[in-house]
LUMVEXKE-671578 format. One record per atom (N, C-alpha, C): residue number from 1; residue in three letters; z, x, y. Coordinates in steps of 0.1 Angstrom, whole numbers. Example, Ala and Ser with C-alpha at 12.3 -4.5 7.8 and 13.67 -1.06 7.14 Angstrom:
// LUMVEXKE-671578
1/ALA/78/132/-57 $
1/ALA/78/123/-45 $
1/ALA/78/132/-33 $
2/SER/71/128/-22 $
2/SER/71/137/-11 $
2/SER/79/129/0 $
// end
This chain:
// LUMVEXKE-671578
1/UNK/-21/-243/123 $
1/UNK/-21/-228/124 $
1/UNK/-29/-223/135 $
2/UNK/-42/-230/139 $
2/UNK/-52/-224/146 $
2/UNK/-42/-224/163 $
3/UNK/-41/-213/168 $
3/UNK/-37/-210/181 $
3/UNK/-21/-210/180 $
4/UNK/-11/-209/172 $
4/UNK/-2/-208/166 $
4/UNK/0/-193/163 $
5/UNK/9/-186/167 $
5/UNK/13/-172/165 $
5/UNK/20/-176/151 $
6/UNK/16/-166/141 $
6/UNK/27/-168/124 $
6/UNK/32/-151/126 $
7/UNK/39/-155/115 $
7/UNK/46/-142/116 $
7/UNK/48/-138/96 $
8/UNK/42/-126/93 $
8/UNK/45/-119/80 $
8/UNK/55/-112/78 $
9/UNK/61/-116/75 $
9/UNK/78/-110/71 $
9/UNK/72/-97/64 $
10/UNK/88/-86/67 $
10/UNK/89/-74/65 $
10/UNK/87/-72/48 $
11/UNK/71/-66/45 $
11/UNK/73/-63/27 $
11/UNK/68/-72/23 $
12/UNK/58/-80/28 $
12/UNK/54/-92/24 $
12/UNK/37/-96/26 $
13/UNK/35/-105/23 $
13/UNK/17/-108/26 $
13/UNK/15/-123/25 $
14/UNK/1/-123/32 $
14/UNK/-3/-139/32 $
14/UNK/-21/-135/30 $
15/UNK/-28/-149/27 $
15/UNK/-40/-150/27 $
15/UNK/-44/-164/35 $
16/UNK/-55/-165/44 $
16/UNK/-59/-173/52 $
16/UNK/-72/-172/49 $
17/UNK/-80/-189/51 $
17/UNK/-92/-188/51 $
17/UNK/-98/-188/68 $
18/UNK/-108/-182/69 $
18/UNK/-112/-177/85 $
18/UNK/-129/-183/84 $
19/UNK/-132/-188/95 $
19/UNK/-146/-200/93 $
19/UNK/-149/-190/109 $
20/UNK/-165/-186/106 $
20/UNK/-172/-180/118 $
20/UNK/-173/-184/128 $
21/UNK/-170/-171/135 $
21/UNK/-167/-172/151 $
21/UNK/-155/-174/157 $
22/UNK/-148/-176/144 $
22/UNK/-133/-180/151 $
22/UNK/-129/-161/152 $
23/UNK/-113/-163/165 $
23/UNK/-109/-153/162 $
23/UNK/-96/-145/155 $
24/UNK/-95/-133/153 $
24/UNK/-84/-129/143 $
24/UNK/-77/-121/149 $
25/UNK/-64/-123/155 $
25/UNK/-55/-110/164 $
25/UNK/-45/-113/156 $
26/UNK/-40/-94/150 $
26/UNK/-32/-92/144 $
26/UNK/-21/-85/155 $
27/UNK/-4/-85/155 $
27/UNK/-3/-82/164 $
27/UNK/10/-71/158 $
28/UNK/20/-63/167 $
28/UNK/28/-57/160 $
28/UNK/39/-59/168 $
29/UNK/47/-66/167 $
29/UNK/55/-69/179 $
29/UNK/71/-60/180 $
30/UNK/77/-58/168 $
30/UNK/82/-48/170 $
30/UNK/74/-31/172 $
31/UNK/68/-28/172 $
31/UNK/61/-12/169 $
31/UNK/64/-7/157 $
32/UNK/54/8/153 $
32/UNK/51/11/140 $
32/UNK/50/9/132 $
33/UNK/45/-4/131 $
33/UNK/42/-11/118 $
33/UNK/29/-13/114 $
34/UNK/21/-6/101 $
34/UNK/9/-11/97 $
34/UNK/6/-25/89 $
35/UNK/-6/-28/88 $
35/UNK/-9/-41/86 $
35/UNK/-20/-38/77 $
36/UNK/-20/-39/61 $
36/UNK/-30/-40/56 $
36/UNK/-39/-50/56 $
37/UNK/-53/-47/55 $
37/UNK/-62/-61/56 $
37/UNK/-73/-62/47 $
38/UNK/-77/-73/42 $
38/UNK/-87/-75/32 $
38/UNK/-92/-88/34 $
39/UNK/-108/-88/29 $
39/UNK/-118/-100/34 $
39/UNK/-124/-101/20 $
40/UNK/-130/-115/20 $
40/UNK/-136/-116/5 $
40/UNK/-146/-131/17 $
41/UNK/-161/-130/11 $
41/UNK/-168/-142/12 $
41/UNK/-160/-154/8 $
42/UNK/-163/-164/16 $
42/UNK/-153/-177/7 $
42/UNK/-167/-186/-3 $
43/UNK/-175/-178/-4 $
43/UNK/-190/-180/-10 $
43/UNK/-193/-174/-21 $
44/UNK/-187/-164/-25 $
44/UNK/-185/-153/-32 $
44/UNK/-180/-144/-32 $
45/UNK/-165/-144/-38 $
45/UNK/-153/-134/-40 $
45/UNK/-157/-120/-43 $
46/UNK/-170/-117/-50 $
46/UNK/-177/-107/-54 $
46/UNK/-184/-100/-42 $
47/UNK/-183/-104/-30 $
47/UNK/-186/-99/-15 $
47/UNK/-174/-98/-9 $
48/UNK/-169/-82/-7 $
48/UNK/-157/-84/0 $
48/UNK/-156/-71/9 $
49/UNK/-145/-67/15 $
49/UNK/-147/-61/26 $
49/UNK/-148/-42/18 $
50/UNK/-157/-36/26 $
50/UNK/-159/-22/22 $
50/UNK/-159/-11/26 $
51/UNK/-148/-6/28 $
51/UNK/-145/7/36 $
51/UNK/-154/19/35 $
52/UNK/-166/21/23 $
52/UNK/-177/28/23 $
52/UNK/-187/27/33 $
53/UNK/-190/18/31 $
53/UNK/-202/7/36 $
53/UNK/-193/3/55 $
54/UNK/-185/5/58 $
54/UNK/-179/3/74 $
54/UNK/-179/19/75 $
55/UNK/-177/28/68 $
55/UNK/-172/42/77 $
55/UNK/-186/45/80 $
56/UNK/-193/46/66 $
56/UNK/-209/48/67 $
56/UNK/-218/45/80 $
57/UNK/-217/31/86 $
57/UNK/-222/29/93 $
57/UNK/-218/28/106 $
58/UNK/-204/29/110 $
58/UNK/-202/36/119 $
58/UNK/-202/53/124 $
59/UNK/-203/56/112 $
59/UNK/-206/74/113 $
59/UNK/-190/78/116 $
60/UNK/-180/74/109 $
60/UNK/-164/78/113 $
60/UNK/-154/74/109 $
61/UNK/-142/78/113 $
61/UNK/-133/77/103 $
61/UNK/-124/63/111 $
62/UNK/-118/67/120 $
62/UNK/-111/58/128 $
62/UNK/-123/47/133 $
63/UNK/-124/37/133 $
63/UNK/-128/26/139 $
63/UNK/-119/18/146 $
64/UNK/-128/10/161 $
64/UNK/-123/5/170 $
64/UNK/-131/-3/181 $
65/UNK/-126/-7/190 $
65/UNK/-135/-16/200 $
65/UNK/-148/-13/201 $
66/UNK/-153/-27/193 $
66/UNK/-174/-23/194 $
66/UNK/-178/-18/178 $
67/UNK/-168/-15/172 $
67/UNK/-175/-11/157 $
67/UNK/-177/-27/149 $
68/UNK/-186/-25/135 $
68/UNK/-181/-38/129 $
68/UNK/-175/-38/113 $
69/UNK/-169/-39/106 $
69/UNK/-166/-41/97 $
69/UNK/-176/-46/87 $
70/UNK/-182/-41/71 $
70/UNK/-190/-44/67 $
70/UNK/-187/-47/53 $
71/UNK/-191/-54/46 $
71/UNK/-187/-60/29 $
71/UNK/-202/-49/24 $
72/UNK/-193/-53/7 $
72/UNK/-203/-43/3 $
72/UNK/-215/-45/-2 $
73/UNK/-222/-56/7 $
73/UNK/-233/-60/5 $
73/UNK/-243/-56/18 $
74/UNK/-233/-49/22 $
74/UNK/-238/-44/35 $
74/UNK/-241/-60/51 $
75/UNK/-235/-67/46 $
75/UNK/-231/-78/58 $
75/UNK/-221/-77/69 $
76/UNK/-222/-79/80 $
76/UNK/-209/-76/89 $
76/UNK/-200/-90/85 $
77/UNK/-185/-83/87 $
77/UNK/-178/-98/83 $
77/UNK/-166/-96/95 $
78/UNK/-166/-89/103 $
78/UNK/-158/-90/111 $
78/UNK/-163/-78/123 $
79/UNK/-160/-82/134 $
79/UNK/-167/-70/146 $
79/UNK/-150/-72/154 $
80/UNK/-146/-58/159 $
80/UNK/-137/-53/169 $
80/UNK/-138/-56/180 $
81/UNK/-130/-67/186 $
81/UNK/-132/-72/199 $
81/UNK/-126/-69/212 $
82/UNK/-116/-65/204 $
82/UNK/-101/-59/215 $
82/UNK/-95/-48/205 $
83/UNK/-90/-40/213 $
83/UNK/-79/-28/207 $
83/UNK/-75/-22/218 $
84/UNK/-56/-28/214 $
84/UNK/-48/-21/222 $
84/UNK/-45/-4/217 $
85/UNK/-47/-2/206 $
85/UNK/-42/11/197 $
85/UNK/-55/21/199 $
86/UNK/-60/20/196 $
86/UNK/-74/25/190 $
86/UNK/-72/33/178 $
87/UNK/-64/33/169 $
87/UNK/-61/43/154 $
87/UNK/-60/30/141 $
88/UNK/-71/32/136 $
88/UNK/-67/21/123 $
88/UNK/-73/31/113 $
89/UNK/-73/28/101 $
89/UNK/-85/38/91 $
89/UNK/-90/29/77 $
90/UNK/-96/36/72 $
90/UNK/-98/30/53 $
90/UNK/-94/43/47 $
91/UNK/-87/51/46 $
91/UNK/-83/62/39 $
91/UNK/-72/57/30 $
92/UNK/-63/51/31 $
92/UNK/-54/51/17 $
92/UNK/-50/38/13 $
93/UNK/-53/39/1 $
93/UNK/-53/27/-7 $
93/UNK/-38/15/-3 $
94/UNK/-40/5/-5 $
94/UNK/-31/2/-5 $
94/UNK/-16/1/-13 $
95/UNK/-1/2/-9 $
95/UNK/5/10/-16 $
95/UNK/12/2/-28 $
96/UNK/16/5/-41 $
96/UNK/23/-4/-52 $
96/UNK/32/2/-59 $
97/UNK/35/-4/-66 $
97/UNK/48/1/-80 $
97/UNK/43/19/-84 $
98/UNK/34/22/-86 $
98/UNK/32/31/-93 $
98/UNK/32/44/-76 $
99/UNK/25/39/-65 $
99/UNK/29/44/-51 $
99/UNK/43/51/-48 $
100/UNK/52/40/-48 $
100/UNK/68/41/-51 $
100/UNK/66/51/-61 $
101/UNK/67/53/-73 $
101/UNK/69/62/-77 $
101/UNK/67/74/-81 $
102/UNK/57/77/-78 $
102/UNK/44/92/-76 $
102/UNK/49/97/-62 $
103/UNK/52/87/-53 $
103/UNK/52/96/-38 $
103/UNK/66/99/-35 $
104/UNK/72/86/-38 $
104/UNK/87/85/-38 $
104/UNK/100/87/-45 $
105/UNK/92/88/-57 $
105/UNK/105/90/-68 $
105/UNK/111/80/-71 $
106/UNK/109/67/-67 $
106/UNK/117/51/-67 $
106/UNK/120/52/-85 $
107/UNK/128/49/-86 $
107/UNK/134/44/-97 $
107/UNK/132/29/-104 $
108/UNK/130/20/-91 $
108/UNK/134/6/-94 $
108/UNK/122/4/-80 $
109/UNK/106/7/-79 $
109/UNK/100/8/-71 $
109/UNK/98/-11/-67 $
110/UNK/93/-13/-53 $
110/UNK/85/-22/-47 $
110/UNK/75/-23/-52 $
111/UNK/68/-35/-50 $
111/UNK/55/-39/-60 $
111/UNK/46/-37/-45 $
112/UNK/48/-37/-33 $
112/UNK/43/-30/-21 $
112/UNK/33/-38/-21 $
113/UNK/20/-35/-9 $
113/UNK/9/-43/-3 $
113/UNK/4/-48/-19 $
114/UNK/-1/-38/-28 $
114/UNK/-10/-42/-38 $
114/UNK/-5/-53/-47 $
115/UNK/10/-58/-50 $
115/UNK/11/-69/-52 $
115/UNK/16/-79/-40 $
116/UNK/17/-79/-30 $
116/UNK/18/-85/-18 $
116/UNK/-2/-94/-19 $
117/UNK/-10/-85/-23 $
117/UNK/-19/-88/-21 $
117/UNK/-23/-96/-31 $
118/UNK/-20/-96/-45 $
118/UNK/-24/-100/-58 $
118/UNK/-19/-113/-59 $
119/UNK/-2/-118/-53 $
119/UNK/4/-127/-47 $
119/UNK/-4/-135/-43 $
120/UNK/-6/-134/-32 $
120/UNK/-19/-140/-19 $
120/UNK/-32/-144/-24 $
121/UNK/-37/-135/-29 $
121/UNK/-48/-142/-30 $
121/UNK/-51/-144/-47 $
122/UNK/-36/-152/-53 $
122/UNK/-41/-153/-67 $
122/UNK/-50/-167/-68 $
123/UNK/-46/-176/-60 $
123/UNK/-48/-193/-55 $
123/UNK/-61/-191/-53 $
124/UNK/-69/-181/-49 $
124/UNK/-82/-176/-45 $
124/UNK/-91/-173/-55 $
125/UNK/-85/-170/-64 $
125/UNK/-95/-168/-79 $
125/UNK/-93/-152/-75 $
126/UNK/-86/-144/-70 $
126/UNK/-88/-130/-68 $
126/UNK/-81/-123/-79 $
127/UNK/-88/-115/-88 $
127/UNK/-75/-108/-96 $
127/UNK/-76/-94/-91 $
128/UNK/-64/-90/-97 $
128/UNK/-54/-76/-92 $
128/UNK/-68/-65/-92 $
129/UNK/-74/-66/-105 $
129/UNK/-87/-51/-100 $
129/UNK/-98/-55/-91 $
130/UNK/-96/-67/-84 $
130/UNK/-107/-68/-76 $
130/UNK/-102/-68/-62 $
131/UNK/-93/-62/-61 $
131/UNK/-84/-54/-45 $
131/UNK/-92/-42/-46 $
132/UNK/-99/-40/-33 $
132/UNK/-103/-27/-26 $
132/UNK/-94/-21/-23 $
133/UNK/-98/-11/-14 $
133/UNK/-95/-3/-1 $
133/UNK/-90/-11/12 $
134/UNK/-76/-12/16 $
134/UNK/-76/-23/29 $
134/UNK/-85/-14/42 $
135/UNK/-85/-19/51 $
135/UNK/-81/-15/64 $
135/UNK/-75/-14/70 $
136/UNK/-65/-3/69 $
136/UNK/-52/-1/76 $
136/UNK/-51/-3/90 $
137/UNK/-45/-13/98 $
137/UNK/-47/-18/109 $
137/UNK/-35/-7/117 $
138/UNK/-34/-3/124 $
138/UNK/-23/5/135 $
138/UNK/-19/19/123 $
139/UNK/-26/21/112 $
139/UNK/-23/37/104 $
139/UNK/-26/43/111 $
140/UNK/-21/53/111 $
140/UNK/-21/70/117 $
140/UNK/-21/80/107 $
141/UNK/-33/86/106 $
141/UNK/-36/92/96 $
141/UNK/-40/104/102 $
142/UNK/-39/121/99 $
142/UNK/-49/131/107 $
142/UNK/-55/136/93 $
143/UNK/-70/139/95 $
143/UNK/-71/148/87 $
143/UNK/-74/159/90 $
144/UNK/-72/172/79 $
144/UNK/-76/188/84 $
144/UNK/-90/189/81 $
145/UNK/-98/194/94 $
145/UNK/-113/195/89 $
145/UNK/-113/208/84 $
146/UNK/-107/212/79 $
146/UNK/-113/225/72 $
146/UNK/-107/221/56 $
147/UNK/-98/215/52 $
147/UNK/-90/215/41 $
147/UNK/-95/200/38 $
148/UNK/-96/187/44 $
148/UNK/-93/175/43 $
148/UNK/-78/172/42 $
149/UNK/-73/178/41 $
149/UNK/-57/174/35 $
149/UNK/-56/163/50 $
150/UNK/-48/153/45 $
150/UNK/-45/137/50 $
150/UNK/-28/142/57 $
151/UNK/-25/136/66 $
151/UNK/-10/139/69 $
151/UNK/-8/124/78 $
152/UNK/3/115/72 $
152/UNK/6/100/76 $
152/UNK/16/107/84 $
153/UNK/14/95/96 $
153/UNK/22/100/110 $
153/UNK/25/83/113 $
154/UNK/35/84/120 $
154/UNK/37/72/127 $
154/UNK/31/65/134 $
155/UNK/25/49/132 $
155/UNK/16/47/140 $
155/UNK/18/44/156 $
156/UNK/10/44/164 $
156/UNK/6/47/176 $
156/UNK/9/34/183 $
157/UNK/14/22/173 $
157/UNK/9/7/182 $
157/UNK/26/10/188 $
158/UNK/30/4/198 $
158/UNK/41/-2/204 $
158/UNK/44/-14/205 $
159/UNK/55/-21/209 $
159/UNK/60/-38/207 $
159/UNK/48/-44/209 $
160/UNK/43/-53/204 $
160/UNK/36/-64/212 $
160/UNK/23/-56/213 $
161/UNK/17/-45/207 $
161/UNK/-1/-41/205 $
161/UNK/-8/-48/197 $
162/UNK/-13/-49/203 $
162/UNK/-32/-60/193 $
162/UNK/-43/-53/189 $
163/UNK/-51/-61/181 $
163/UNK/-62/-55/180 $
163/UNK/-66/-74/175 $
164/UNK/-78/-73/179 $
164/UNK/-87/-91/177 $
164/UNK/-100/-84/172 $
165/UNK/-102/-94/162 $
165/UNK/-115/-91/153 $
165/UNK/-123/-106/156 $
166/UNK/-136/-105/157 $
166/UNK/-146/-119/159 $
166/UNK/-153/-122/139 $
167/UNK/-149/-130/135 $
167/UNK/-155/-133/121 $
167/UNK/-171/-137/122 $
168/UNK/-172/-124/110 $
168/UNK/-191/-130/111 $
168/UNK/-198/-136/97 $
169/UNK/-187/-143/92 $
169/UNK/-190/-149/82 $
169/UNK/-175/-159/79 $
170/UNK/-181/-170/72 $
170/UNK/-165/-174/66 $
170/UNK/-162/-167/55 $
171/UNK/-150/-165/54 $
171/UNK/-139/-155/51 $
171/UNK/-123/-162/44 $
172/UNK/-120/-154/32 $
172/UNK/-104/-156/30 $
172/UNK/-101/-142/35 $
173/UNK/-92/-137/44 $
173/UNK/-86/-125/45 $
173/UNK/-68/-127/46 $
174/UNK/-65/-116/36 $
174/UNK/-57/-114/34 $
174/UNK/-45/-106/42 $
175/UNK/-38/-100/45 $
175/UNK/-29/-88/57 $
175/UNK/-12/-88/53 $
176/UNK/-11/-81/55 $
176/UNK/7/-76/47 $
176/UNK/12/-69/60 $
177/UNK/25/-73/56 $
177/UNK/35/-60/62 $
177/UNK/39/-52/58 $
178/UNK/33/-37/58 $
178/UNK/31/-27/50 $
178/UNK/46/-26/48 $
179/UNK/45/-22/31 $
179/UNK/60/-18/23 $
179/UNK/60/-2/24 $
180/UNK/53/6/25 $
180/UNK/53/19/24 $
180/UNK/60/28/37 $
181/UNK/68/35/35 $
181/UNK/81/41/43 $
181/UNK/69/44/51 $
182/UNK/60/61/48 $
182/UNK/61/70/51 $
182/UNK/45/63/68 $
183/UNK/42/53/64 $
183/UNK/27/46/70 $
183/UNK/37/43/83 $
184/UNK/51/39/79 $
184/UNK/58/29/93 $
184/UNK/73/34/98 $
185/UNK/68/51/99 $
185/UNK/81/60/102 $
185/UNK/91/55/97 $
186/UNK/92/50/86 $
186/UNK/106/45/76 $
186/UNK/111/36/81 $
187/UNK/106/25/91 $
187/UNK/110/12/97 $
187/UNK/103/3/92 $
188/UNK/106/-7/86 $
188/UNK/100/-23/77 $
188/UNK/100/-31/91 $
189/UNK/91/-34/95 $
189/UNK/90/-46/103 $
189/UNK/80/-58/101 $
190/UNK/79/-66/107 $
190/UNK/72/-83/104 $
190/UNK/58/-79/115 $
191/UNK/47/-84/110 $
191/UNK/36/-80/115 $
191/UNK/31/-102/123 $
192/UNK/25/-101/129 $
192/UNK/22/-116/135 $
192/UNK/8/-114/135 $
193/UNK/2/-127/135 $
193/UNK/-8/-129/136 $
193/UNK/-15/-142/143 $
194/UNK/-26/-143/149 $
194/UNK/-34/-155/162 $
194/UNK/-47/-157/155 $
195/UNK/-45/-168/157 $
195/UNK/-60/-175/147 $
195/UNK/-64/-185/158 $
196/UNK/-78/-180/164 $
196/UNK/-80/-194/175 $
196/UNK/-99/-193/177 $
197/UNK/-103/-203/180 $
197/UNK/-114/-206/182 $
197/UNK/-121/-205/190 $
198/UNK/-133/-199/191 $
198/UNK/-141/-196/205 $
198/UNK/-140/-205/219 $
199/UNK/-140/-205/230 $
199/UNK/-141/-211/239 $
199/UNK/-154/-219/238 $
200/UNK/-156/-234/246 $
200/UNK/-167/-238/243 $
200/UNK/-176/-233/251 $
201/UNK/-189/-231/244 $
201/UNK/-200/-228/250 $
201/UNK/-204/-212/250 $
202/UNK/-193/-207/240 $
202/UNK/-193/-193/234 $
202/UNK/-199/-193/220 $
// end
């Protein structure tokens, strides 16, 4: 797998274990497509990634090249190395059965990221209430600073945009190809992903 481009089918998820220093490029090769993502210690599942604890200490909402991602033990577990996009966020949860149908009216809803994710990382000892907040990789989100009100826009990446993360811990992280219309302008696409190792002497 290591240096091997994979590919996450449309509506779907995977979980990978990630050993420090290596690196993590998610990519979008068709365009507008988000990519949820989630990290857990491979040391302790009960250390996982924290969208409090990352906005917090970057002081912001969008994070990008140079910020780091932080668990909620306050550890960095991934730093932003590259970004073709610069728009990712932790504002909305990841989406499920009950998503589908509160936002959408589905009848016969998708079980969406949050069981994409439950899927993934069951083999991991992860159960369903111990899913965070992902990090929405290429979301487009505005908020109103006078109201907060949230407004999902089409994301910004185009064919073939990256973003590469440096791991600062070993790691299982998780990533989907978001099921939610309104996140990927009503287009399902397959999200890819590059798993490769430091150069020597890095």
């Amino acid at each position: 797998m290591i240096g091997d481009i994979q590919r996450i089918m449309p509506r779907s998820g995977i979980a990978i274990q990630l050993k420090k220093g290596q690196f993590l490029t998610i990519m979008d090769p068709e365009g507008e497509q988000v990519s949820d993502m989630l990290c857990y210690s491979s040391t302790d599942r009960k250390e996982y990634l924290s969208s409090g604890r990352s906005i917090d200490y970057a002081s912001k909402l969008f994070l990008t090249k140079g910020d780091t991602l932080y668990s909620n033990r306050s550890r960095p577990m991934f730093k932003i190395i590259e970004d073709d996009v610069g728009r990712h966020d932790f504002l909305l949860t990841p989406c499920s059965k009950e998503t589908f149908k509160i936002i959408y009216g589905d009848e016969n809803p998708h079980h969406g990221c949050q069981g994409n994710f439950e899927k993934a990382l069951r083999p991991f000892g992860v159960s369903p209430d111990e899913i965070p907040i992902a990090f929405n990789v290429f979301m487009h989100t505005k908020v109103d600073g006078e109201t907060g009100e949230i407004t999902v826009l089409p994301p910004k990446s185009g064919p073939g945009d990256t973003i590469t993360f440096e791991a600062q811990m070993d790691m299982i992280v998780a990533m989907t190809a978001c099921s939610a219309g309104q996140s990927n302008n009503f287009q399902y696409g397959p999200i890819d992903f590059l798993v490769t190792n430091p150069a020597p002497g890095i």
